[in-house]
N, CA, C and O of each residue as an XYZ file, in Angstrom:
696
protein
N     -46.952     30.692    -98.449
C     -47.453     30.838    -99.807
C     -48.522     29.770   -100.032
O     -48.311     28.560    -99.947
N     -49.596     30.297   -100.304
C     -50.736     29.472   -100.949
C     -50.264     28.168   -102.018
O     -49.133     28.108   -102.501
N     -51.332     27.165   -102.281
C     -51.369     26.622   -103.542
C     -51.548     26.967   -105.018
O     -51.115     26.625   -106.118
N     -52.594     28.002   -104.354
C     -52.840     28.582   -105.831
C     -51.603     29.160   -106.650
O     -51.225     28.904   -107.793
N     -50.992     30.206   -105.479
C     -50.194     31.150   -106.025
C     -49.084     30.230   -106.720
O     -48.693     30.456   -107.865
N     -48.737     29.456   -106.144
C     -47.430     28.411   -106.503
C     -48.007     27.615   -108.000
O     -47.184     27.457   -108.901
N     -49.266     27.196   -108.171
C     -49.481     26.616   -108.983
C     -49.602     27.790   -110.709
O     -49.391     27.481   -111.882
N     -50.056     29.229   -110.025
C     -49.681     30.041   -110.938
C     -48.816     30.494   -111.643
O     -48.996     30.950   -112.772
N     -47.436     30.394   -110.865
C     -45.907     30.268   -110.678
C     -45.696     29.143   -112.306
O     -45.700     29.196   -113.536
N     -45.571     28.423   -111.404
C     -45.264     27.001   -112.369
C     -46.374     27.068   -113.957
O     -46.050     26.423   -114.955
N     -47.092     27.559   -113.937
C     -48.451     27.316   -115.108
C     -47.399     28.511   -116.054
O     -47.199     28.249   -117.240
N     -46.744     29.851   -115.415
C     -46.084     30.931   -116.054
C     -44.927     30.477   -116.832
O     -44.710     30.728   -118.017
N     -44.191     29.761   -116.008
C     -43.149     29.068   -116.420
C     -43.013     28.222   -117.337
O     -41.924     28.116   -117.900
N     -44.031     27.480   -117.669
C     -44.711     26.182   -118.201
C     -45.118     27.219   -119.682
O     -44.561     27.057   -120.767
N     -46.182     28.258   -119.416
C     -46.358     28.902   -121.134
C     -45.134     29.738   -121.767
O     -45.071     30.254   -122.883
N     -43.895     29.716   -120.423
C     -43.280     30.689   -121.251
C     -42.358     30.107   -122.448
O     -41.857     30.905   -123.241
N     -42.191     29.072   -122.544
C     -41.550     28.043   -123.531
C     -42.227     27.569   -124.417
O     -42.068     26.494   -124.997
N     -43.420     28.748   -124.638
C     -44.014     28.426   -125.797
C     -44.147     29.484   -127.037
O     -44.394     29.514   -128.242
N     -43.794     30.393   -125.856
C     -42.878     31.950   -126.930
C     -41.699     31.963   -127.538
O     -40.755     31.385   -127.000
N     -41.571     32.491   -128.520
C     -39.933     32.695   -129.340
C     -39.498     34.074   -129.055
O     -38.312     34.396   -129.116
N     -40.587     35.017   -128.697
C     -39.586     36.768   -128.429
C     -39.931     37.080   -127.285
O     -41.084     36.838   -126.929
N     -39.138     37.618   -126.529
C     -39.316     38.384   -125.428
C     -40.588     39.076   -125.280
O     -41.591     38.938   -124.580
N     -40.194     39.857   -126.174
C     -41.588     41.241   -126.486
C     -42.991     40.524   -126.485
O     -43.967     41.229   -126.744
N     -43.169     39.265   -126.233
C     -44.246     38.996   -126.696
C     -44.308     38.058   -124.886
O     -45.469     37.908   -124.506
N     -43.255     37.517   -123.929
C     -43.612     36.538   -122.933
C     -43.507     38.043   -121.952
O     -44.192     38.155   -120.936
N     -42.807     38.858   -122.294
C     -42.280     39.680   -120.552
C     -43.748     40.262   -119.943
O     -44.154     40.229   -118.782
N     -44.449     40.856   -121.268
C     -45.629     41.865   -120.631
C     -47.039     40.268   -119.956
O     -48.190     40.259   -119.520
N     -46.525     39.763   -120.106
C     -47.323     38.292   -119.144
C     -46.612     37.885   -118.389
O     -47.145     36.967   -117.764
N     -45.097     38.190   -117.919
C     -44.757     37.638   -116.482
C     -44.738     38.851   -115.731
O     -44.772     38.810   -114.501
N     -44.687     39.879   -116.331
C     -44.827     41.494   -115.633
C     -45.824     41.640   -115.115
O     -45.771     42.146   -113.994
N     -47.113     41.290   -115.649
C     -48.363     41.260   -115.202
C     -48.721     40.072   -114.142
O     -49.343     40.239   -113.093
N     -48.295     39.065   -114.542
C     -48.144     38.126   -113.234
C     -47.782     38.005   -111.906
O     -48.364     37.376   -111.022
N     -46.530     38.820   -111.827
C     -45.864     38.612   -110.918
C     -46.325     40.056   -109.960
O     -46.302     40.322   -108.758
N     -46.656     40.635   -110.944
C     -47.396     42.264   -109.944
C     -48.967     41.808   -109.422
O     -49.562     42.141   -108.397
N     -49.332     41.044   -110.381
C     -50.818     40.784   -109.988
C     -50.726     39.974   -108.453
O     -51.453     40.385   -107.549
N     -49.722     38.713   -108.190
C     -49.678     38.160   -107.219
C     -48.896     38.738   -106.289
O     -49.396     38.616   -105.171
N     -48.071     39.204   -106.294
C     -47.221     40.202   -104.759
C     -48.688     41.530   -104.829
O     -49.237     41.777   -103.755
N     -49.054     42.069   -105.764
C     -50.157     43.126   -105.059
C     -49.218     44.637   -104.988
O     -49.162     45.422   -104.041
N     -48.346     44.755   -106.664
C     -47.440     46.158   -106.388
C     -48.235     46.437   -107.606
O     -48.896     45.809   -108.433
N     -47.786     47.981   -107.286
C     -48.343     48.826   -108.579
C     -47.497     48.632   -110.083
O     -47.955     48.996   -111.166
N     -46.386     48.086   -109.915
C     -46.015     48.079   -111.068
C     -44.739     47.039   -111.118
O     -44.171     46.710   -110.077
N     -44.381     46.606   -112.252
C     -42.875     45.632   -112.160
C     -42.392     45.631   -113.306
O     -43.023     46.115   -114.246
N     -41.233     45.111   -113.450
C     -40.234     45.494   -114.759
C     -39.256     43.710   -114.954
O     -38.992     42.849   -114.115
N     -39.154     43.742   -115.489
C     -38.328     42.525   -115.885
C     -37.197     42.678   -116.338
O     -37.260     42.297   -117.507
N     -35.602     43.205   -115.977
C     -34.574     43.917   -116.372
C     -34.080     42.523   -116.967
O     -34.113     41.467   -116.336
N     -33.443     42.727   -118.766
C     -32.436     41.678   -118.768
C     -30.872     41.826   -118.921
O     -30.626     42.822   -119.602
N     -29.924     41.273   -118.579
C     -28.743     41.985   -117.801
C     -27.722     41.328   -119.232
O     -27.630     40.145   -119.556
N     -27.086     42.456   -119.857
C     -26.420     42.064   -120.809
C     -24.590     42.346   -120.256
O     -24.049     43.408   -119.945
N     -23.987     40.877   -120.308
C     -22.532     41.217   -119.430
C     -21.597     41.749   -120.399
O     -20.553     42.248   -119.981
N     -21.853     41.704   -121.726
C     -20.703     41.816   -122.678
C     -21.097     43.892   -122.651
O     -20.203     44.656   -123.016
N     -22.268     44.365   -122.254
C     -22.252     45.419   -122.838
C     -21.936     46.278   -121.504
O     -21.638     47.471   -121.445
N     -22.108     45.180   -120.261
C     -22.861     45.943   -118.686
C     -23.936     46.472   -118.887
O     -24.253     47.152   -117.911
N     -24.839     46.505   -119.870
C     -26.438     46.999   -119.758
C     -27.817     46.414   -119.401
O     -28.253     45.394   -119.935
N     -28.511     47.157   -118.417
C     -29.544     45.875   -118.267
C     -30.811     47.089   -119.643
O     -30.771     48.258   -120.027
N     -31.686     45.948   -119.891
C     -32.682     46.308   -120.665
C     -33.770     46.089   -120.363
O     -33.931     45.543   -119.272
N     -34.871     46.390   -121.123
C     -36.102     45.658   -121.350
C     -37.318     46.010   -122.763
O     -37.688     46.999   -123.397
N     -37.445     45.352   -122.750
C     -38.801     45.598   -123.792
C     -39.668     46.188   -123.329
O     -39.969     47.301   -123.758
N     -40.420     45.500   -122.149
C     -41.608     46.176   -122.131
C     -41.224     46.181   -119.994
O     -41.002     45.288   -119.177
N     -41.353     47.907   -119.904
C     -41.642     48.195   -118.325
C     -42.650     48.381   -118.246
O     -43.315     48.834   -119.177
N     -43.188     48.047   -116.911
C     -44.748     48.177   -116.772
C     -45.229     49.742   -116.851
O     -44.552     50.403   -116.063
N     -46.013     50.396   -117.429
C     -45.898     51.726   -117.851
C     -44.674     52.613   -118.843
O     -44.754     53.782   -119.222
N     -43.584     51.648   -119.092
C     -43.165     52.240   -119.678
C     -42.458     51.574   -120.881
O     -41.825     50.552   -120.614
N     -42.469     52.019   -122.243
C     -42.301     51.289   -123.841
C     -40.712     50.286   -123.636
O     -40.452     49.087   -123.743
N     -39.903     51.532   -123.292
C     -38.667     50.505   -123.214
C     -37.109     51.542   -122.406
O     -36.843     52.730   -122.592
N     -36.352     50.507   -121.523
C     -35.342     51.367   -120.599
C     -34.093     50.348   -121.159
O     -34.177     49.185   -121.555
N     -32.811     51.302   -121.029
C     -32.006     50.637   -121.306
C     -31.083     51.498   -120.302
O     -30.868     52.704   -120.423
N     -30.527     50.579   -119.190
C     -29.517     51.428   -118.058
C     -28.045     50.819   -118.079
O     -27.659     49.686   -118.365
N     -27.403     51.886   -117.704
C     -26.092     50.998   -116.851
C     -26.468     50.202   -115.905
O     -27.421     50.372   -115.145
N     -25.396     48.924   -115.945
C     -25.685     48.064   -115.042
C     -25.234     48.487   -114.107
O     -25.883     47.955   -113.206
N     -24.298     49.320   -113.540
C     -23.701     50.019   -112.136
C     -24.691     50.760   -111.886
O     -24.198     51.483   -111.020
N     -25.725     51.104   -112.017
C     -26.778     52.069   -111.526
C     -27.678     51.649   -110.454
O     -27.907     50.456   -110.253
N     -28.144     52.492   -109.829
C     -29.368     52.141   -108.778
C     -29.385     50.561   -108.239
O     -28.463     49.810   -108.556
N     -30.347     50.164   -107.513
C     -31.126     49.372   -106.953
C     -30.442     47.939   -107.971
O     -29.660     47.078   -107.567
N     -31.015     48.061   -109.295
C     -30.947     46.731   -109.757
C     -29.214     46.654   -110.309
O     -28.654     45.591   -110.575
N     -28.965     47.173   -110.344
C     -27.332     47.435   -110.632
C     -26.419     46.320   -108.644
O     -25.819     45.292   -108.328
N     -26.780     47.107   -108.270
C     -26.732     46.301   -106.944
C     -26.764     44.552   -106.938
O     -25.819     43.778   -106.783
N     -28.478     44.204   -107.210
C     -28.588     43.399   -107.012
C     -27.783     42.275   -108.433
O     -27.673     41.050   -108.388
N     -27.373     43.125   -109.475
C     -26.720     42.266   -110.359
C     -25.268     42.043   -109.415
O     -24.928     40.909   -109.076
N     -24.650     42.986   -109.126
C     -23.472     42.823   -108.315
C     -23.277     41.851   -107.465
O     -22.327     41.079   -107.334
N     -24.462     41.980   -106.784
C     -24.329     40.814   -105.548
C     -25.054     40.376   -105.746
O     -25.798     40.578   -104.787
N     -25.694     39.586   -106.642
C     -26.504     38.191   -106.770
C     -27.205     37.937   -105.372
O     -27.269     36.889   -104.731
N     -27.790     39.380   -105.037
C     -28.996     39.234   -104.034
C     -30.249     39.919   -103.969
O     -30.340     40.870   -104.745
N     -31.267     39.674   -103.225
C     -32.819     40.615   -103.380
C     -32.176     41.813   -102.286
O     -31.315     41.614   -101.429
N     -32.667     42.720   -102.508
C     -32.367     43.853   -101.889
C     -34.110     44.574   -102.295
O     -34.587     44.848   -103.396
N     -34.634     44.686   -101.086
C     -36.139     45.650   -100.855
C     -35.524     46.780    -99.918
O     -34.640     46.768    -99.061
N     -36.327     47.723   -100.418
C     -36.384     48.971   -100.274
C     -37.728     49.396    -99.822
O     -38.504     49.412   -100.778
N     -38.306     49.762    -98.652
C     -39.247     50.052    -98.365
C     -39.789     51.754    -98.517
O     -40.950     52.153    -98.605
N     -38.560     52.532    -98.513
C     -38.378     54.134    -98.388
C     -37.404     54.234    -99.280
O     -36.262     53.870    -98.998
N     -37.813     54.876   -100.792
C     -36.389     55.094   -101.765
C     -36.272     56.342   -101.249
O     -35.138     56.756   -101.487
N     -37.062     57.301   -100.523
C     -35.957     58.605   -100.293
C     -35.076     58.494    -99.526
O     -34.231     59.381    -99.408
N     -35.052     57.312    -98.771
C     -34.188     56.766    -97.744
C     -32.896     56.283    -97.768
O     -32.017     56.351    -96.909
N     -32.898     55.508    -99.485
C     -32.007     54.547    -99.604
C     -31.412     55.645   -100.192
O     -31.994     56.711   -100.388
N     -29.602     55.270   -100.644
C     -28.801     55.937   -101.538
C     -28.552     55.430   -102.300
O     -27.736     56.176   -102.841
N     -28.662     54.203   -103.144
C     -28.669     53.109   -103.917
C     -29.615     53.803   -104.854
O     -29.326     53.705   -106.047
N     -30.961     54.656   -104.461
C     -32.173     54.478   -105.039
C     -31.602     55.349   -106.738
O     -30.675     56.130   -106.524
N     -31.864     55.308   -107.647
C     -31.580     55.944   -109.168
C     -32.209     56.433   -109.743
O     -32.700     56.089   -110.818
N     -32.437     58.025   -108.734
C     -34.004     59.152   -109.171
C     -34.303     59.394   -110.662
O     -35.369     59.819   -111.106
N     -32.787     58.934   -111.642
C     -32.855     59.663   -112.875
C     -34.458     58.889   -113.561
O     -35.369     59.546   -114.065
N     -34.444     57.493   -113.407
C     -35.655     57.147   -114.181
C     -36.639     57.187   -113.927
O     -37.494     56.897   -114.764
N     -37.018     57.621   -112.471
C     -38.538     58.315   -112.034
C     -38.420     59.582   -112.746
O     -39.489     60.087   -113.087
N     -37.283     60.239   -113.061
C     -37.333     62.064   -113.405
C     -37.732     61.928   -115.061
O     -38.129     62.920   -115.672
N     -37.588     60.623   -115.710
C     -37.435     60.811   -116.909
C     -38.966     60.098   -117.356
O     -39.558     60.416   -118.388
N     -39.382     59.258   -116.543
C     -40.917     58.646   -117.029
C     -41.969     59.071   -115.753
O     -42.825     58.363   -115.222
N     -41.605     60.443   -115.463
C     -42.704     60.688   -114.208
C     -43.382     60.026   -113.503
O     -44.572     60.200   -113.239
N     -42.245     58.702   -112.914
C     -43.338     58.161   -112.384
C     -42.645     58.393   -110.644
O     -41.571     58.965   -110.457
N     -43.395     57.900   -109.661
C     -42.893     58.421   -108.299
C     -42.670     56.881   -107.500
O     -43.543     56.214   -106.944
N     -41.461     56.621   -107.617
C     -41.195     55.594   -106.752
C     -41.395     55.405   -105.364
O     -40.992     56.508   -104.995
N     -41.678     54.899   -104.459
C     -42.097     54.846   -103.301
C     -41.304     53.800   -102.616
O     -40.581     54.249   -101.727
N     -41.257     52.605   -102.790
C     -40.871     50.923   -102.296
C     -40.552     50.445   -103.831
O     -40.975     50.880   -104.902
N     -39.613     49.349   -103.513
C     -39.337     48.639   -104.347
C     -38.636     47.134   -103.937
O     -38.120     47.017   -102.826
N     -38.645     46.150   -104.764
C     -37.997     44.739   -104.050
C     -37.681     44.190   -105.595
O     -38.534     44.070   -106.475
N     -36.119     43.852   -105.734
C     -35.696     43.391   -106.870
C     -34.824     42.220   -106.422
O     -34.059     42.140   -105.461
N     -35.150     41.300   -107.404
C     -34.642     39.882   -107.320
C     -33.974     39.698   -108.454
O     -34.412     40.107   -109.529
N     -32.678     38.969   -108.312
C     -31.935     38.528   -109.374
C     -32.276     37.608   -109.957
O     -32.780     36.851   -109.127
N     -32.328     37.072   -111.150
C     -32.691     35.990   -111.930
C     -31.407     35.185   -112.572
O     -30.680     35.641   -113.454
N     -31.282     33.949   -111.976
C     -29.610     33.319   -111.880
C     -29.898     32.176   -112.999
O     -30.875     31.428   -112.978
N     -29.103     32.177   -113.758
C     -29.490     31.074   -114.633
C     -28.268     29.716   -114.100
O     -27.451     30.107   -113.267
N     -28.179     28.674   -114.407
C     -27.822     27.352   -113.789
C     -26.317     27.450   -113.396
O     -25.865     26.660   -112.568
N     -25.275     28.713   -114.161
C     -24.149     28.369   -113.786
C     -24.150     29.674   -112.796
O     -22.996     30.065   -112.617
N     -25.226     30.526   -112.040
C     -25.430     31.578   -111.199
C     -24.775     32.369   -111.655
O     -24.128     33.069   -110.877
N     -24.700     32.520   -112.597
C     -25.113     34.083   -113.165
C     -25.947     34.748   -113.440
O     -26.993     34.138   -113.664
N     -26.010     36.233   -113.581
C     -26.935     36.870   -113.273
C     -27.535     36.803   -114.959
O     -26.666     36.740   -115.830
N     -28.831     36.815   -115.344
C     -29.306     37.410   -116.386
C     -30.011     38.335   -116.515
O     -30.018     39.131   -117.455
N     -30.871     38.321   -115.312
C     -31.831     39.592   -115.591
C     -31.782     39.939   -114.020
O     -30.880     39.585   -113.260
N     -33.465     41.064   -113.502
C     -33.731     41.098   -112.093
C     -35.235     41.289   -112.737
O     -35.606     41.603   -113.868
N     -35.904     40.978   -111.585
C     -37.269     41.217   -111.424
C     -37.368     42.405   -110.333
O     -37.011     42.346   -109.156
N     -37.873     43.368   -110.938
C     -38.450     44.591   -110.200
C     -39.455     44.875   -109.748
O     -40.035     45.575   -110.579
N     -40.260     44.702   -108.568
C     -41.315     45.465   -108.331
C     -41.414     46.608   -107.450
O     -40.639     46.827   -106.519
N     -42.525     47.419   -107.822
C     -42.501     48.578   -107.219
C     -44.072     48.832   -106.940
O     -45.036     48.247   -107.434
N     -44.029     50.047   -105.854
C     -44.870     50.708   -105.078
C     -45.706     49.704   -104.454
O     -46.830     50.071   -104.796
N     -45.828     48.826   -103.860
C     -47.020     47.892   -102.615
C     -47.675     49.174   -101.926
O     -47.274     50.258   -101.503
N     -48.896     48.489   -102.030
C     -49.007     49.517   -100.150
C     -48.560     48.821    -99.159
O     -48.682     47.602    -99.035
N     -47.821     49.846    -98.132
C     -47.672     49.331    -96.980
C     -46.412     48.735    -97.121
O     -46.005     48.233    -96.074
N     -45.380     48.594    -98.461
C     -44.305     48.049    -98.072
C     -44.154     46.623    -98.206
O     -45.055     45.853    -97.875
N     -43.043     46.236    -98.679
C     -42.723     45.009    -99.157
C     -42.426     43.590    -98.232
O     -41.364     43.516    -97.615
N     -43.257     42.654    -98.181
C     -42.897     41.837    -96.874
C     -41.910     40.542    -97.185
O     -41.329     40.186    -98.211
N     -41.975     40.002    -95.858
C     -41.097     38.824    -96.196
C     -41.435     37.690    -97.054
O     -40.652     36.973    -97.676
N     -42.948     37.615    -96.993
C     -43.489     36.768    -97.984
C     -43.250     37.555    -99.485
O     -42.700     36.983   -100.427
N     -43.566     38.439    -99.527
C     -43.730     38.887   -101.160
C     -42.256     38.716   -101.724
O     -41.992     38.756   -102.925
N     -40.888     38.426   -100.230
C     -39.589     38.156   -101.085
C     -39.593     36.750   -101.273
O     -38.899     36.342   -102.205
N     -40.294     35.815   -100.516
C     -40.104     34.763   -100.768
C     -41.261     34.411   -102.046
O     -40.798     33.576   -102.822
N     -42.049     34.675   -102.252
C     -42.941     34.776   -103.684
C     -42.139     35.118   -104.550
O     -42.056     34.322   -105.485
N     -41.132     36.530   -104.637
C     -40.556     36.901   -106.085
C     -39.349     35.660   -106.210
O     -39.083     35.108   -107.278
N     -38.706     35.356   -104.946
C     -37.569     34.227   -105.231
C     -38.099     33.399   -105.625
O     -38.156     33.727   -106.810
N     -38.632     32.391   -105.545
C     -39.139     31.508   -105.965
C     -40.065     31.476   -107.385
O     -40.282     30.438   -108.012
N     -40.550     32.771   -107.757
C     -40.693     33.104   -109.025
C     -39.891     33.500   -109.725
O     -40.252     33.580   -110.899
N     -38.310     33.981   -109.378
C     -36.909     34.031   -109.839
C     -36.461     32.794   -110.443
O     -35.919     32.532   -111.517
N     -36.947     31.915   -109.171
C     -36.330     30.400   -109.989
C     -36.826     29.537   -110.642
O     -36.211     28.492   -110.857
N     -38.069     29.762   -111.124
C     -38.802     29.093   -112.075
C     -39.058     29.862   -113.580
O     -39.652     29.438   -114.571
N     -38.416     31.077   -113.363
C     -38.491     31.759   -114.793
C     -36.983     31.573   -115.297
O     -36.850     31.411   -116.510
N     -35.950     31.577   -114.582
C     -34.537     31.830   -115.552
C     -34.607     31.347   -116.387
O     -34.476     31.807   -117.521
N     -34.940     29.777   -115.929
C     -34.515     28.817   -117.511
C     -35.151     29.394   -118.687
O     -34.669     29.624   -119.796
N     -36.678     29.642   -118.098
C     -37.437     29.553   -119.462
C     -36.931     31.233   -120.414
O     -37.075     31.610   -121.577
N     -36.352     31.806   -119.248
C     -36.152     33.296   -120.036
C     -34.969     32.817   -120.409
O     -34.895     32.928   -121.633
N     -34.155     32.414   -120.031
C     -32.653     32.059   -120.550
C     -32.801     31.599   -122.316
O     -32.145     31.910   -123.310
N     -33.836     30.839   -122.123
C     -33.946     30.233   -123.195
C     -34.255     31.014   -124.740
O     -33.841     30.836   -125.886
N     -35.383     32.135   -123.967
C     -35.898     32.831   -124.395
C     -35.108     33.908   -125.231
O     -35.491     34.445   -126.271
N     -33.659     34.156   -124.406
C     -32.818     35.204   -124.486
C     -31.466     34.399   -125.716
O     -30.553     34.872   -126.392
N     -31.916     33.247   -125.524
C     -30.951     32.548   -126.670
C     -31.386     32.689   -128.143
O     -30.768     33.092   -129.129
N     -33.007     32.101   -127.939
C     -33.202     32.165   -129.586
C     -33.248     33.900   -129.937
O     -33.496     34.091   -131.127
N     -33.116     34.789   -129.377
C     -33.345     36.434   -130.172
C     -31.809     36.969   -129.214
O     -31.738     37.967   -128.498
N     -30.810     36.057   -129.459
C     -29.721     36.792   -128.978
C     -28.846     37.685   -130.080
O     -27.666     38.019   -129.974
N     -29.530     37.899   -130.886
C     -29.063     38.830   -131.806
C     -29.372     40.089   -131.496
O     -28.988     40.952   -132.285
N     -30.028     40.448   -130.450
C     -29.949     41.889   -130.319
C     -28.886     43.059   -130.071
O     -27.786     42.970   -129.526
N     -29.461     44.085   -130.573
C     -27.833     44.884   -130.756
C     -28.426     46.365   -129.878
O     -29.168     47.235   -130.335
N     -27.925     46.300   -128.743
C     -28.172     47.765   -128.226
C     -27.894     48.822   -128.474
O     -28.426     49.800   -127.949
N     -26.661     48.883   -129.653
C     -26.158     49.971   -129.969
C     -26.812     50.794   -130.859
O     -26.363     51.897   -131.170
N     -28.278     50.145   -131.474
C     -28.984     50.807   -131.964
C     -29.868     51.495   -131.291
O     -30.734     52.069   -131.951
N     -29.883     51.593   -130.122
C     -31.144     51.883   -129.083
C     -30.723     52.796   -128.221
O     -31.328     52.833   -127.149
N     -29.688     53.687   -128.420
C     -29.024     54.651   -127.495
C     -29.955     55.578   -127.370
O     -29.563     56.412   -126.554
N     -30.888     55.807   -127.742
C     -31.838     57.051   -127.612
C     -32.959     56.738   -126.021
O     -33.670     57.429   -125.291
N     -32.568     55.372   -126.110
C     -33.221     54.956   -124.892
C     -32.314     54.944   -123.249
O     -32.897     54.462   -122.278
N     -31.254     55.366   -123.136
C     -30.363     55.026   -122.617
C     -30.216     56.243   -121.119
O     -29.965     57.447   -121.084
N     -30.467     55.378   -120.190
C     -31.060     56.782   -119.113
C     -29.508     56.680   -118.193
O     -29.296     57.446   -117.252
């Protein structure tokens, strides 16, 4: 990993503690973190344990997802507090066609990282999807290490607007 990229890392981390809502830091680490791995798209899941739901505000292309946490790919990696890439989702059985079927979009590759906050638990995952050519060992060691410089600041993030209530948002619920 470059200097630059690392110093971009840390500069993300550094503005994100200067936001109070989600809705307003995710669509700038979404864009960050896709801009530097080089995928077509990424998602920022945040993992709610009291409900088992992961969420988000803003997916890259899409307004807002709200899943079971036993589902697909990132359901996994909440389980086992590990990155799990996927180079071929028609391949994998893990893969969770329902939300390509429902926002037309066509998954190809994907590499999701858990986001562990200090007592390693899970809070969220970082999703990216479609690379060309497939997800490498560097782009896992780029998203880890961009795993561990965002928890805190999202942790934090997820404290001051922890009033959210999903049960109003079932219309979103794939």
């Amino acid at each position: 990993m470059d200097k630059n990229t690392l110093q971009k890392i840390v500069k993300l981390s550094q503005m994100l503690l200067e936001f109070d809502k989600l809705e307003d830091a995710l669509p700038k680490v979404v864009q960050e973190i896709k801009n530097i791995i080089n995928a077509d798209r990424s998602t920022i899941f945040i993992y709610s344990q009291s409900s088992n739901m992961i969420w988000t505000y803003l997916a890259d292309g899409v307004d807002k997802l709200i899943l079971s946490a036993d589902k697909g790919i990132v359901g996994y990696v909440i389980k086992n507090k590990t990155i799990k890439k996927v180079n071929d989702t028609s391949k994998e059985p893990l893969f969770y066609k329902d939300v390509d079927e429902n926002t037309g979009y066509q998954t190809k590759n994907i590499l999701s990282v858990p986001l562990l906050n200090e007592e390693n638990k899970v809070i969220g995952v970082i999703q990216l999807l479609n690379k060309e050519g497939g997800f490498t060992k560097d782009d896992i060691n780029i998203a880890y290490l961009f795993s561990n410089y965002l928890s805190a600041p999202l942790e934090l993030l997820l404290q001051k607007q922890h009033s959210l209530n999903l049960k109003d948002d079932n219309d979103y619920i794939i």
